[in-house]
Phi, psi and omega in degrees: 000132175289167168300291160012307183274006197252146147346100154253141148347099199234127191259091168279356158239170193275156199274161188247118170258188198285356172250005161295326191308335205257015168284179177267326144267108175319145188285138200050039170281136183294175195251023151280299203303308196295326141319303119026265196294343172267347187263343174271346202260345180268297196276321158320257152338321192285272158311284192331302197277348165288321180261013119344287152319304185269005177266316179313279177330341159252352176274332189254304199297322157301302181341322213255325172270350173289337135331314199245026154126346182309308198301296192288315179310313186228043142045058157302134153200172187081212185264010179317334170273326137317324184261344166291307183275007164284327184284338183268332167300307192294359177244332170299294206307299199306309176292330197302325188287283192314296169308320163291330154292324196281320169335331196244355171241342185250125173338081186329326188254029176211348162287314207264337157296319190291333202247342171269327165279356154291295182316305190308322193287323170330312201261340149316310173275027195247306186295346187248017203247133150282310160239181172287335162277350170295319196260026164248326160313295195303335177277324187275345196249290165007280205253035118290317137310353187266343194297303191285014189283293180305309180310314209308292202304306190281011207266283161349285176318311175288353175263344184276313188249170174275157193305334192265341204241039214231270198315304169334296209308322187285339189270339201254287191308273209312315181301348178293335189294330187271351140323323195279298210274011143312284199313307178285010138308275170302347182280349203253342189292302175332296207296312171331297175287274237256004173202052154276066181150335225265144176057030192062013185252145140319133184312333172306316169298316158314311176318323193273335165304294177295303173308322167322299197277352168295280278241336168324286181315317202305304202309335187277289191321295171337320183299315196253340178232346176281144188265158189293263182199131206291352185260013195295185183247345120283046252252348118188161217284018181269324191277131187273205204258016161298309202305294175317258188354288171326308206279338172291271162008281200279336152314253162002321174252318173194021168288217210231064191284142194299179188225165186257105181296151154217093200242150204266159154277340167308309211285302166317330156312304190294327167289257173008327195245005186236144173317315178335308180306291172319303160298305190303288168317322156307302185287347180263314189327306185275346150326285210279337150314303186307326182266121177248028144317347160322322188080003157283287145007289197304296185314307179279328201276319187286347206269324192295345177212048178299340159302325154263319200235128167280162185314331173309292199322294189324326193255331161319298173302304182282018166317294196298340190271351178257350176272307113057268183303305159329302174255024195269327214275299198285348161295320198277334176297292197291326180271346141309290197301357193254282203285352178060032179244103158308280180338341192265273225268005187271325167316305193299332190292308205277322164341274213300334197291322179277329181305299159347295205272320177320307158317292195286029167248296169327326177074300166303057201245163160305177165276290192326303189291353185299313190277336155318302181294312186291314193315290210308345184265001156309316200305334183281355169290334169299336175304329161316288184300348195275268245285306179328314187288323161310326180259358173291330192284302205304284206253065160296297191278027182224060175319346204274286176290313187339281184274356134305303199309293176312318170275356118342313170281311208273343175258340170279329191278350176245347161292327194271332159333297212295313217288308195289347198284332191278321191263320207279340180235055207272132201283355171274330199302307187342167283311022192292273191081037208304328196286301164008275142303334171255045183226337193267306162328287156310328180296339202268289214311299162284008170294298176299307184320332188289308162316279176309332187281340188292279160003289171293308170269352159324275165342293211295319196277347193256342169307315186272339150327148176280120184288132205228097181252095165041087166075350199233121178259144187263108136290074196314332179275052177279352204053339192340158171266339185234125191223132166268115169248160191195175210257145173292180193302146172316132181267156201298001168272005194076009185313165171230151207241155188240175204259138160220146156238145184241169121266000000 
């Protein structure tokens, strides 16, 4: 027999090497779609992350002002910056549900500019407040108009692009929130210096001025370039009417098409009954215990020792944990989606983090290694988009379990946020926080544990599944003298997949 004749190894696409994984276009995306897609990405991404950017920027600009002079003006005292940030949890939460219905029956580009121009005039009269009881009103309606920003874009993002072109979109969206609570750190250092006295106001007050008039432009714009939901019947006048075609079309063949939820008690039964719910909420629970990226913490410690550090230094310094979170989120982000282990880089995070909190329980450390442990509790803003996407991964073959689970996480793990935070981070305490720090400690630890049992059983249960080769299940022990082998079902990148036969 010649050589000629024996089989070779016939490929049907060009190998992917490893750094294609990491483009902003999937590879042999046609250049209609990539037009497309620069134009969703523009009316999306664009708005999304600016108002992203300005719900951050008020949530770190109260910080910064509870600093700078907030505290004294109105006669703040005790735990009142806790409980100013309990009344604003307790109105998110309360709204987060309600809001999410309304998402699927009222227009994303006329809900969601109304409620960022409620929010903007809020954080205007925020610059006006006299006592304290104003601004837990004002704090309590803040989050409630603040709620329907994060779900609403990404509720878009899953209806407009496809599950592989998701993620990129979302590490890009997300970074904008530690972007917000940098910026409002240098907005409050200006205001300080440079409009501290001016019309008779405090620099604090400007700050909640100028953020207000940011957030007034975001809202008209959202009004005018974010699009409706892609099956709407105008869904907007930027996409022409190929385009709007294309994108249902391609929705349709393998995206994240919104799903008409109808959920049972059988369904609820059926989520309930599986670990997915459980592992997950636990793990963002003890997630959202673990983090002081906030900048309160970082902010009283510094404030607690004004005698060395000014006020800039004060609203400054902790900045760096959101610059941290920034690049941790889009690295860590990109290196999931290229290796497809959510878990690695979310382990490496929760590693450093506890070394990070481990320090601040012991205390007595250098200044250095202190500010090290405060920088190292940056790393941890990526884990919001890790865990999420990990459990959207998880639970895939369910819309159902889906968006329970994810609007689960996100509402048990932040109502118990507002209620514990008040015992474990109590502002007299500052800056020791002895209970605190070990309650942040414990939380990062179990936080790995979590990580790895999810891992494991993730593994067990995809183990168990039937392997499916185009149609044909492979028995190795069959004995056959010919045996087929072949590459799995196409994977969420469109990779193809190829064929070898031997005799």
């Amino acid at each position: 027999m010649s050589s000629a004749s024996v089989t070779e190894p016939v490929t049907v696409c060009e190998t992917t090497k490893w750094w294609h994984k990491w483009s902003w276009y999937e590879r042999g995306t046609p250049e209609k779609e990539k037009v497309l897609l620069r134009k969703l990405d523009f009316m999306i991404l664009v708005f999304g992350c600016l108002t992203f950017f300005t719900k951050f920027l008020d949530l770190q600009a109260f910080q910064n002002a509870y600093v700078s002079g907030m505290k004294e003006d109105i006669g703040m005292v005790g735990n009142d910056l806790q409980y100013t940030t309990g009344v604003f949890q307790a109105g998110y939460c309360a709204a987060m549900i309600p809001s999410n219905i309304l998402l699927t029956r009222v227009r994303p580009n006329v809900l969601i500019p109304i409620f960022e121009i409620l929010w903007g005039v809020l954080t205007l009269l925020t610059a006006f407040t006299k006592t304290v009881s104003h601004v837990y009103i004002i704090r309590f309606f803040s989050g409630i108009f603040e709620c329907v920003a994060y779900p609403g874009v990404i509720y878009c993002i899953g209806c407009w692009y496809k599950r592989n072109e998701i993620g990129r979109r979302l590490s890009l969206f997300y970074v904008a929130g530690p972007l917000g609570t940098m910026f409002a750190g240098y907005f409050q250092t200006a205001c300080y210096t440079n409009l501290n006295g001016v019309n008779g106001l405090a620099g604090w007050r400007w700050l909640f001025i100028i953020c207000g008039c940011i957030t007034l432009p975001v809202a008209i714009l959202g009004a005018v370039v974010f699009p409706a939901r892609p099956d709407s019947e105008n869904p907007s006048w930027l996409l022409t009417a190929d385009q709007i075609a294309l994108a249902r079309r391609r929705v349709n063949e393998g995206g994240a098409k919104a799903p008409k939820i109808k959920l049972t008690t059988e369904t609820f039964a059926k989520i309930f009954r599986s670990w997915h719910w459980f592992a997950f909420v636990a793990l963002y629970y003890v997630f959202n215990q673990s983090m002081i990226t906030n900048g309160q913490p970082f902010n009283l410690y510094l404030k607690a020792h004004s005698d060395v550090y000014s006020i800039s230094q004060i609203n400054n310094l902790p900045t760096g944990q959101s610059a941290v979170s920034i690049v941790t989120a889009l690295t860590c982000c990109y290196w999931a989606d290229a290796t497809g282990k959510r878990w690695l880089p979310s382990i490496f995070i929760c590693g450093f983090m506890t070394v990070g909190s481990i320090c601040m329980a012991v205390w007595n450390i250098p200044v250095g290694l202190k500010f090290f442990a405060f920088y190292v509790a940056g790393l941890g803003g990526a884990l919001n988009p890790l865990f999420m996407a990990w459990a959207s991964e998880v639970t895939f073959k369910s819309a159902e379990e889906r968006a329970v689970t994810v609007a689960s996480m996100n509402a048990i793990g932040q109502a118990l946020l507002a209620g514990l935070n008040i015992v474990t981070f109590p502002t007299p305490s500052a800056p020791r926080f002895q209970f605190g720090w070990y309650w942040v400690m414990a939380n990062n630890i179990a936080q790995c544990v979590l990580v790895v049992v999810i891992m494991y059983l993730h593994k067990r249960e995809t183990s168990r599944e039937i392997q499916v080769f185009e149609g044909e299940v492979w028995d190795e022990g069959n004995g056959d003298d010919i045996k087929k082998v072949a590459t799995k079902d196409l994977d969420s990148r469109g990779e193809a997949a190829s064929y070898r036969g031997e005799s």
